[in-house]
PLY file of the C-alpha trace (Angstrom):
ply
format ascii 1.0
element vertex 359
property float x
property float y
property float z
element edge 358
property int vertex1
property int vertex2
end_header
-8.17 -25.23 -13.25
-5.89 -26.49 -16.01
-7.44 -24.20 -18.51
-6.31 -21.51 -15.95
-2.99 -22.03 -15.89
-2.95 -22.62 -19.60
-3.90 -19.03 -19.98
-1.39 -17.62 -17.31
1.30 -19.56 -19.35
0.12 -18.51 -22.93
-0.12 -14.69 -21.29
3.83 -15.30 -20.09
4.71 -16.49 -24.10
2.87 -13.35 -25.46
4.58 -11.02 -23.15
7.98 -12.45 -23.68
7.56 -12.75 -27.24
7.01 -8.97 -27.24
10.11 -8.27 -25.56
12.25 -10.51 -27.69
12.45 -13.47 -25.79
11.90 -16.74 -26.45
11.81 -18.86 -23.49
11.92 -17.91 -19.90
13.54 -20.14 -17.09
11.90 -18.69 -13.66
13.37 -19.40 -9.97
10.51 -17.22 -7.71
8.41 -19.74 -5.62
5.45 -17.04 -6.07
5.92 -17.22 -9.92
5.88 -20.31 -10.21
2.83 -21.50 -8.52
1.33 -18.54 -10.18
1.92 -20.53 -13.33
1.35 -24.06 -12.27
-0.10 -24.77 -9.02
2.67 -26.14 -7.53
3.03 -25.20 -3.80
6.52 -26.12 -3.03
9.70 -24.47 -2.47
12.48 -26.69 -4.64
11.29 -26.12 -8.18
12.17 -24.40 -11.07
10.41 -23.66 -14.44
11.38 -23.55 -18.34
8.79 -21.72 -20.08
9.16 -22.28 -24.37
7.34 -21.25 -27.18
5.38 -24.68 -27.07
6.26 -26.20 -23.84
6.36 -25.61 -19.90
8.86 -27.56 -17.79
8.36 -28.12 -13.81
11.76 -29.70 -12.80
11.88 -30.73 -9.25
13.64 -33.44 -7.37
12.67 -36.97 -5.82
11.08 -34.90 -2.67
8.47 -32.98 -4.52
8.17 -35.11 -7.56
4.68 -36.80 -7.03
3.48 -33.70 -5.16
4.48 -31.77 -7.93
3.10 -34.06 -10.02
-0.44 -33.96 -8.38
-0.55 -29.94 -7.60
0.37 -29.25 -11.35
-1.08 -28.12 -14.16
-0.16 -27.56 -17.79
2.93 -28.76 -17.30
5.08 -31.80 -17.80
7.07 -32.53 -14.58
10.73 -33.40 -15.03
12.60 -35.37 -11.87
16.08 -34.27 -11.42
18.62 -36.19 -9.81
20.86 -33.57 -8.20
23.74 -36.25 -7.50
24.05 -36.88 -11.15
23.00 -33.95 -13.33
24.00 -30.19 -12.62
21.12 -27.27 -12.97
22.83 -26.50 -15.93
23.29 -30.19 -17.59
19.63 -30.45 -16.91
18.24 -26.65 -18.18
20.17 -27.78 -21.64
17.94 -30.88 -22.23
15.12 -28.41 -23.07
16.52 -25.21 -24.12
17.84 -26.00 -27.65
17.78 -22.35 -29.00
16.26 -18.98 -28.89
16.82 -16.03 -26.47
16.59 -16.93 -23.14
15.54 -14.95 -20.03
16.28 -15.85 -16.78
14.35 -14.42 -13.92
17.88 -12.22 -12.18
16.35 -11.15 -8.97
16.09 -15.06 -7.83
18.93 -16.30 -8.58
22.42 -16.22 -6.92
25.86 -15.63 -8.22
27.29 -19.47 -7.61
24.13 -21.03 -9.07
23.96 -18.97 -12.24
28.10 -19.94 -12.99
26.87 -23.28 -13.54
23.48 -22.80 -15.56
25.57 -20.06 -18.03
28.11 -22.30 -18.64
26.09 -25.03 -19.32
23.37 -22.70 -21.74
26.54 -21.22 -23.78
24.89 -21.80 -26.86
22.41 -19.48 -26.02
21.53 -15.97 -25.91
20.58 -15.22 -22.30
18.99 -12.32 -20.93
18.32 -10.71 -16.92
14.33 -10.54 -17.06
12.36 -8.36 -14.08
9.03 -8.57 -13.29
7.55 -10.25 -16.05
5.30 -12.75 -13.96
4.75 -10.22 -11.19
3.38 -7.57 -14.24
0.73 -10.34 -14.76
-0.23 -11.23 -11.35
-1.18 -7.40 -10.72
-4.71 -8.09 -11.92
-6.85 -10.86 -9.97
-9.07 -13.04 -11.25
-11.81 -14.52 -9.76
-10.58 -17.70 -8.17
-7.58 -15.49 -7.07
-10.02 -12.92 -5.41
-12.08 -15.47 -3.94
-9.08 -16.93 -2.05
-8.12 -13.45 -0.77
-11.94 -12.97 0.80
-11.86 -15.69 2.56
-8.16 -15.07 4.16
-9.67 -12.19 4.74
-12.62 -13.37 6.65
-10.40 -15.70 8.46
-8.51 -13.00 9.57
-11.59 -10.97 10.56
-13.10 -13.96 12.66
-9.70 -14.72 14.63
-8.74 -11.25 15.69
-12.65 -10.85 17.10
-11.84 -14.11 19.31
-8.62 -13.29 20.32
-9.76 -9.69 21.71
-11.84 -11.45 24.09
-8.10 -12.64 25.67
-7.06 -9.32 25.82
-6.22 -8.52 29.78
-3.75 -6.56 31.84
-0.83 -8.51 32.27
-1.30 -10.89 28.95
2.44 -10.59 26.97
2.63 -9.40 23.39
3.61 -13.15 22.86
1.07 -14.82 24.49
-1.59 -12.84 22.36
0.64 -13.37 19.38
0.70 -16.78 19.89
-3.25 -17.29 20.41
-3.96 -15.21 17.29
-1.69 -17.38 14.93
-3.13 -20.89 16.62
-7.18 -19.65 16.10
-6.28 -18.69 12.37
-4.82 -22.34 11.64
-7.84 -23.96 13.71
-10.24 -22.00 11.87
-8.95 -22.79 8.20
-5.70 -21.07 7.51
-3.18 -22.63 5.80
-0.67 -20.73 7.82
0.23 -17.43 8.95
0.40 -14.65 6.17
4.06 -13.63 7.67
5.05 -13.18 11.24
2.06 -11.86 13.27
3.36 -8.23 14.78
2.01 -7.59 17.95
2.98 -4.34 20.33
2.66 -3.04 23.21
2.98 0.28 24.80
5.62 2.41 23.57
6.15 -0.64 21.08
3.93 -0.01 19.02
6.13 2.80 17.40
8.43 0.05 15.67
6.57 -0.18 12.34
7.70 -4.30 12.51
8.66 -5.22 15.97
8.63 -8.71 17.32
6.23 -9.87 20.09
8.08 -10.06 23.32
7.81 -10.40 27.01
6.43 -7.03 27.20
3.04 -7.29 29.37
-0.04 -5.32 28.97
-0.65 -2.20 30.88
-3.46 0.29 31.59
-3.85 2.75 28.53
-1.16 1.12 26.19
-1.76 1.25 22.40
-2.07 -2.11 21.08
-0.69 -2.68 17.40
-1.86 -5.73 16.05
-0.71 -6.88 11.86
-1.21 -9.92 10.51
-2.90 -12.08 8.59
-4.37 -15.51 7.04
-3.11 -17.42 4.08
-5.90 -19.69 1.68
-5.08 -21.15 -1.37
-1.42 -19.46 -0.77
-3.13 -16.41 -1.23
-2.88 -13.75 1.88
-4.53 -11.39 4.03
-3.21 -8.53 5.77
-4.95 -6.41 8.01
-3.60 -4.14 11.23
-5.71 -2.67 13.73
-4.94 -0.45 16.48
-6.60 -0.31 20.02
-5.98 1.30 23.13
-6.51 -0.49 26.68
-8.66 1.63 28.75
-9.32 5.39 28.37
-7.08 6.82 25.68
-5.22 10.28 26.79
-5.93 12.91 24.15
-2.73 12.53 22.23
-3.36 8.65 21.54
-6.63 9.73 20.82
-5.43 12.50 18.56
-3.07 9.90 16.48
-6.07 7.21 16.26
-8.49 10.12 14.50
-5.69 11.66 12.16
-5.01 7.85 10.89
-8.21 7.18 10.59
-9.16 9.79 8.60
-5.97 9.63 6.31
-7.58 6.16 5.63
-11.03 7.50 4.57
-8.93 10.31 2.63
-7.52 7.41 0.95
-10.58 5.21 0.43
-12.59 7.88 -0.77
-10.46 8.17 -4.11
-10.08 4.21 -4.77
-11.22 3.35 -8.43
-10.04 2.38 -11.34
-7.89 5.07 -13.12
-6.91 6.54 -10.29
-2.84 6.43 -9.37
-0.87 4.74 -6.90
0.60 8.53 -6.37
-2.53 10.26 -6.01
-3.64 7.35 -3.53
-0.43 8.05 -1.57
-0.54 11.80 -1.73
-4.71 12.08 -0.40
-3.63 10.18 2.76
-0.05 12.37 3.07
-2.05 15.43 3.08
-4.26 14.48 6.04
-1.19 13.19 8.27
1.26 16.27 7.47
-1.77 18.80 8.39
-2.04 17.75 11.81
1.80 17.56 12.49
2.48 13.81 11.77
5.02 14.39 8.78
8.31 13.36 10.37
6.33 10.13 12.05
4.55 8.69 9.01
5.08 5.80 7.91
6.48 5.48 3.98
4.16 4.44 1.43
0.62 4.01 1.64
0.10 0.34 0.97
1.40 -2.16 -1.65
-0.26 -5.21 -3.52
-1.08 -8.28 -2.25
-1.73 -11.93 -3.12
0.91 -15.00 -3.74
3.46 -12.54 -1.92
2.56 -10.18 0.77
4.36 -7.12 -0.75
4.12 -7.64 -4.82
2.99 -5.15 -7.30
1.68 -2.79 -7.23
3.00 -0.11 -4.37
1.28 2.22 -3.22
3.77 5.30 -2.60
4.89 9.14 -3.96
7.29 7.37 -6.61
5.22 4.96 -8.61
2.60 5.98 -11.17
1.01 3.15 -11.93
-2.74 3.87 -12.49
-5.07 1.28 -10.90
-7.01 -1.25 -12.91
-9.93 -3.46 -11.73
-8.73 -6.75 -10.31
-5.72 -5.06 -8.48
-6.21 -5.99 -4.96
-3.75 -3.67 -2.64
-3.33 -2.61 1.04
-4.19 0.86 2.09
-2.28 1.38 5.77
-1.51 4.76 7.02
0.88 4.81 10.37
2.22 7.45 12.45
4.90 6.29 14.58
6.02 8.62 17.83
9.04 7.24 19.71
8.93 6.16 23.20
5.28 7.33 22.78
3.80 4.13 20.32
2.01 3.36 16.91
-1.25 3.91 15.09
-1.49 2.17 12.06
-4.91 1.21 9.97
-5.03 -1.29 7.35
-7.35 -3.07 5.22
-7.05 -4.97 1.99
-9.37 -3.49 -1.12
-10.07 -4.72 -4.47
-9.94 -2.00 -6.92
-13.45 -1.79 -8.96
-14.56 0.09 -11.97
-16.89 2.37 -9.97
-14.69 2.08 -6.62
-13.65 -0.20 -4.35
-14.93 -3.61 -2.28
-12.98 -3.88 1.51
-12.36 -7.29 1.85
-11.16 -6.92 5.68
-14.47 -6.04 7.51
-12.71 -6.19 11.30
-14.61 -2.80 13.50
-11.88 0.48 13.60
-13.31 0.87 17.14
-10.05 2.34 19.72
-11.22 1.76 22.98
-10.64 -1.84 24.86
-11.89 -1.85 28.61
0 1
1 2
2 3
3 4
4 5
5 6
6 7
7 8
8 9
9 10
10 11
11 12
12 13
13 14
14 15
15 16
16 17
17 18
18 19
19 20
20 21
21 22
22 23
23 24
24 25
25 26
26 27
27 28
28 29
29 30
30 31
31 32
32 33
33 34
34 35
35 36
36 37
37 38
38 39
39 40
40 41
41 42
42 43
43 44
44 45
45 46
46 47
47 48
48 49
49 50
50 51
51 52
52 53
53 54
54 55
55 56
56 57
57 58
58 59
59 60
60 61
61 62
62 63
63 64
64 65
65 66
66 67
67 68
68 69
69 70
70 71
71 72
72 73
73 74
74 75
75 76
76 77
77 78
78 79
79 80
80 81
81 82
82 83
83 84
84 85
85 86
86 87
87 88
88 89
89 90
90 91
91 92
92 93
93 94
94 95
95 96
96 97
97 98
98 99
99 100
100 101
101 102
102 103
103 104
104 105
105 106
106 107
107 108
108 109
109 110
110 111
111 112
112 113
113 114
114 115
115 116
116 117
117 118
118 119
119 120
120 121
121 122
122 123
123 124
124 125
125 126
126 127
127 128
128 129
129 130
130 131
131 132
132 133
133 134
134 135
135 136
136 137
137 138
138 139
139 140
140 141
141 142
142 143
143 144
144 145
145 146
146 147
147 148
148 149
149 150
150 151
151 152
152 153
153 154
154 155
155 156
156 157
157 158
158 159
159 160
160 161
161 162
162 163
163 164
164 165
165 166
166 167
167 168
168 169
169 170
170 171
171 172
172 173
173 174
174 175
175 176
176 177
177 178
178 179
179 180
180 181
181 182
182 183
183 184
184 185
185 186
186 187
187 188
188 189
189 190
190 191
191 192
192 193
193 194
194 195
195 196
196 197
197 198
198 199
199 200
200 201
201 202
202 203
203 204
204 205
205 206
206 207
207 208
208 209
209 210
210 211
211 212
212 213
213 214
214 215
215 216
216 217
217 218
218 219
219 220
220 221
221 222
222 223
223 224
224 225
225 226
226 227
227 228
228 229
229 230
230 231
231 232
232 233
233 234
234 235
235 236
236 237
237 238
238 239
239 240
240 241
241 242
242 243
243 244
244 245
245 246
246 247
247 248
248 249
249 250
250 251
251 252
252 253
253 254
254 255
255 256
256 257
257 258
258 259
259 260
260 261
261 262
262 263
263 264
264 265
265 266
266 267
267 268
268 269
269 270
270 271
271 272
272 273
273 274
274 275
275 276
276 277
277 278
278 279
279 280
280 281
281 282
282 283
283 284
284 285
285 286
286 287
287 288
288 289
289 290
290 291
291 292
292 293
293 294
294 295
295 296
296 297
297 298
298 299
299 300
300 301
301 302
302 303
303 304
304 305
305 306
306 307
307 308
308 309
309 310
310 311
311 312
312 313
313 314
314 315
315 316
316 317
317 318
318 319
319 320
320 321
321 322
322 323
323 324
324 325
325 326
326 327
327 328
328 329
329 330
330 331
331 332
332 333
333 334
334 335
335 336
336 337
337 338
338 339
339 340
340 341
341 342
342 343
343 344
344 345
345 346
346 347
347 348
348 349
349 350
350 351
351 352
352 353
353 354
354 355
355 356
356 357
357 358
C-alpha cells in the first residue's frame, strides 16, 4: 500500500508543480486519506516538493501513526503551538496553496499570519481532479459496499409489512449493513413512505406503511471508507396506473442512460439521454436535477452528472446514474445504481432486482 500512496502524493507534486505551486497544505478529511490512509477527522497535511507532513494531535497520533503511509507524522500540542506556529516549521519557502473550500475565516487569520513569508495561494479541486479515476484497490472497495448494500436491502424487504414505520425499516436496514461488514452507513439512510416519497431527501419518520404506498428507499454501505449508493423504489400492493406510469418512465430514463455509458462519452450527453425520456411523457417540472454524480471517499465528489458540466468520461470513473420524478402529495420514483465507466461500456456494481410490486 505504501507504494500507493507514494504515487497519489508524487501525482499531487506534478500537478501542483504545473500550476505554479510549490507545496500544498490540505484541510478535506476525504483528501487526505486519499493521500495517506489516515481515517480520522483532526488532521491536516503539508505536501512539499520532497516531503509529506500528517500533523495531528495526542488523540490520533498513534492511530495516525499506524493507518499512514508515506508520510512522517508530526504531534501537535494545541495548548502550546498555534496552526500557524506549527505550518511554519515546515514551510520554509515556495508558493503555497492552501486547500480554500475547507478552511474557515478565524482559522486561516492565524495560519496567514504566521506563513507571511510566503506566497500563498486559494487552490480548488486539485485532490478531488485526481480521485476522479479509480484504481483497482479503490474499485474493489466500492464492489463490495456495493454488494453489502445489495445483500441488506434483500433481507430487510422480507420486514416490509403494513403498519412497519419508515423508521423502523430505516433502522433495520442500517443495523443488517453494520452486522454484515459495513463500516458504517454511507450517509443517512432515506426511507419514505406514501406521499413521502416526493421529498427527494426526507427523513424517516413515524409515518406507517399503508396499502399501495410507494416506498423510496436510498442508501448505502461504506468499506474501506469507500461508499455505495443505491435507491430503489417499490410499491406495496397493486400499483394504480399513475404509480405505475412514473415507475416505467424512470426506468426507462435509466436504460436511456445506461445504454450510452462508455468512455468518451459526456457527463452532458449522459444527463440529456435520460432528460429526453422523462420530459416526453410529461415529467419535466417533477424531475429531479442532475442525473447522478461521482462517488467514492465522498458520496457526491467529481464528477457530476448534469446539463452544465462537460466533462467526458474516462475509464476508472465510477458515478451514480439516478433518475427521479417527484409529484407532490402524490410520492417519488427514483432509480439508482452505481457504474464504473469502461472502455467498451460500463460494469453495474449495484445488482439489487428493479422489480415494483411488494405484496
Amino acid at each position: 500500500m505504501d507504494s500507493i500512496y507514494a504515487s497519489r502524493q508524487n501525482s499531487l507534486r506534478a500537478l501542483s508543480l504545473s500550476k505554479g505551486i510549490d507545496n500544498l497544505i490540505l484541510f478535506g478529511v476525504e483528501n487526505i486519506r486519499y493521500l495517506t490512509g489516515f481515517s480520522g477527522n483532526a488532521a491536516y497535511l503539508i505536501v512539499t516538493s520532497r516531503q509529506t507532513y500528517l500533523i495531528t494531535d495526542y488523540r490520533y497520533y498513534e492511530r495516525a501513526r499506524a493507518e499512514s503511509h508515506h508520510c512522517e507524522v508530526v504531534c501537535r500540542d494545541r495548548d502550546s503551538q498555534s496552526l500557524g506556529r506549527c505550518f511554519a516549521q515546515f514551510l520554509i519557502a515556495g508558493t503555497t496553496g492552501f486547500e480554500s473550500a475547507f478552511v474557515t475565516v478565524s482559522m486561516w487569520k492565524d495560519i496567514a499570519d504566521a506563513l507571511g513569508h510566503l506566497c500563498l495561494c486559494p487552490t480548488q479541486g486539485l485532490v478531488e481532479s485526481l480521485r476522479m479515476v479509480k484504481d483497482e484497490w479503490e474499485i474493489k472497495s466500492i464492489k463490495k459496499a456495493a454488494a453489502l448494500a445489495d445483500t441488506a436491502l434483500a433481507e430487510v424487504l422480507k420486514h416490509v409489512r403494513s403498519g412497519v414505520t419508515e423508521k423502523e425499516l430505516a433502522t433495520e436496514l442500517d443495523y443488517k449493513m453494520q452486522t454484515i461488514g459495513s463500516d458504517g452507513v454511507s450517509f443517512d439512510t432515506i426511507l419514505l413512505f406514501g406521499a413521502r416519497s416526493a421529498l427527494p431527501h426526507g427523513k424517516p419518520g413515524e409515518t406507517k406503511l399503508t396499502h399501495q404506498d410507494l416506498i423510496l428507499i436510498d442508501f448505502g454501505a461504506v468499506v474501506n471508507g469507500y461508499r455505495s449508493d443505491m435507491t430503489r423504489t417499490y410499491v406495496f400492493g397493486e400499483p394504480t396506473k399513475k404509480q405505475q406510469h412514473m415507475f416505467d418512465t424512470v426506468l426507462a430514463a435509466q436504460h436511456a442512460a445506461l445504454s450510452i455509458c462508455k468512455a468518451g462519452v459526456s457527463c452532458q450527453t449522459l444527463n440529456l439521454a435520460s432528460e429526453q425520456v422523462l420530459c416526453s411523457h410529461g415529467y419535466q417540472h417533477y424531475a429531479g436535477k442532475g442525473l447522478g454524480h461521482g462517488l467514492g471517499l465522498a458520496l457526491h465528489e467529481f464528477p457530476f452528472v448534469n446539463n452544465r458540466n462537460e466533462y467526458v468520461l474516462h475509464s476508472g470513473n465510477v458515478i451514480t446514474i439516478e433518475p427521479g420524478v417527484y409529484l407532490p402529495n402524490l410520492g417519488g420514483v427514483r432509480i439508482e445504481d452505481d457504474i464504473l465507466i469502461t472502455e467498451q461500456g460500463y460494469e453495474c456494481l449495484t445488482h439489487a432486482p428493479k422489480s415494483f410490486v411488494l405484496t
